[in-house]
C-alpha positions as CSV (number, residue, x, y, z in Angstrom):
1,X,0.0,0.0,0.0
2,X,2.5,2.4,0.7
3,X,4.5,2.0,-2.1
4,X,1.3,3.0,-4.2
5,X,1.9,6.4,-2.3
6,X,5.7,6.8,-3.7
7,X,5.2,7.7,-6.7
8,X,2.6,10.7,-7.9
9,X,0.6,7.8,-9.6
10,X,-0.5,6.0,-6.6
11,X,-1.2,9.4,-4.7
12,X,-3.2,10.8,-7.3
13,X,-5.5,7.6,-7.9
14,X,-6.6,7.7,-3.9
15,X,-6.8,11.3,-3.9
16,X,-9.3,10.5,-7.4
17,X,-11.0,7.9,-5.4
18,X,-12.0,9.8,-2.1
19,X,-13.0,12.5,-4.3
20,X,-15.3,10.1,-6.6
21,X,-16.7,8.5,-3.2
22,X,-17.5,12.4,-2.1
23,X,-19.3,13.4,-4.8
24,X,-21.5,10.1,-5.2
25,X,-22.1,10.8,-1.9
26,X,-23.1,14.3,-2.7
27,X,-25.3,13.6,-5.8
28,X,-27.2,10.8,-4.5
29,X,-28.2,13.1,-0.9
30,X,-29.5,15.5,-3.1
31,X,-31.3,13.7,-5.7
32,X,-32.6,11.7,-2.4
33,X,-33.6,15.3,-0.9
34,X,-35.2,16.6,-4.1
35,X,-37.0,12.9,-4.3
36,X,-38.3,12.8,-0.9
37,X,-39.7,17.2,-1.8
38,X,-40.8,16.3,-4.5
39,X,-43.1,13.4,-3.0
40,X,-44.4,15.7,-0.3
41,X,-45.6,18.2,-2.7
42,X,-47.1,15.3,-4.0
43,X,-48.7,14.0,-1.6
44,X,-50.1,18.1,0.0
45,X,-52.0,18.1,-4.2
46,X,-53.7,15.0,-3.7
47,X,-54.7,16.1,-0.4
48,X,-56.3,19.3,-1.6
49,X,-57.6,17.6,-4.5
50,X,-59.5,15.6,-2.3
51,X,-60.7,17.9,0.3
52,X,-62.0,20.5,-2.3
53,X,-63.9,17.4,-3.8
54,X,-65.3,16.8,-0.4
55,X,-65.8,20.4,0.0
56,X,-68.1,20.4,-3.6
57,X,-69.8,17.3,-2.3
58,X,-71.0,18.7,1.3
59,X,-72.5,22.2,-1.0
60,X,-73.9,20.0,-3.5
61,X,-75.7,17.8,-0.9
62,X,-76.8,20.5,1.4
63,X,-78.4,22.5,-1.9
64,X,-80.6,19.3,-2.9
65,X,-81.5,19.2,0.5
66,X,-83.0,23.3,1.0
């Protein structure tokens, strides 16, 4: 292992290495952030969709009934 680290070859392919390992590390938390966002923005639509269809149903039911 250390003799890897002798020559500028060996130093430069752990320093390439660690850095790759960073910025996989990097992309994938933020494509995970922007994932998990995404899904609650989602999720708050469907919600509204659904309580402004419940909304429409209670006025619809109470006109019929007057």
């Amino acid at each position: 292992m250390f003799q890897l680290l002798k020559n500028d070859r060996g130093a430069i392919f752990l320093i390439a290495i660690a850095l790759l390992f960073f910025v996989t590390t990097f992309v994938l938390t933020y494509c995970t952030s922007y994932e998990i966002q995404f899904r609650t923005y989602d999720d708050l639509e469907k919600l509204n969709i659904r309580a402004t269809i419940n909304l429409l149903g209670q006025i619809l039911s109470d006109s019929v009934e007057s």
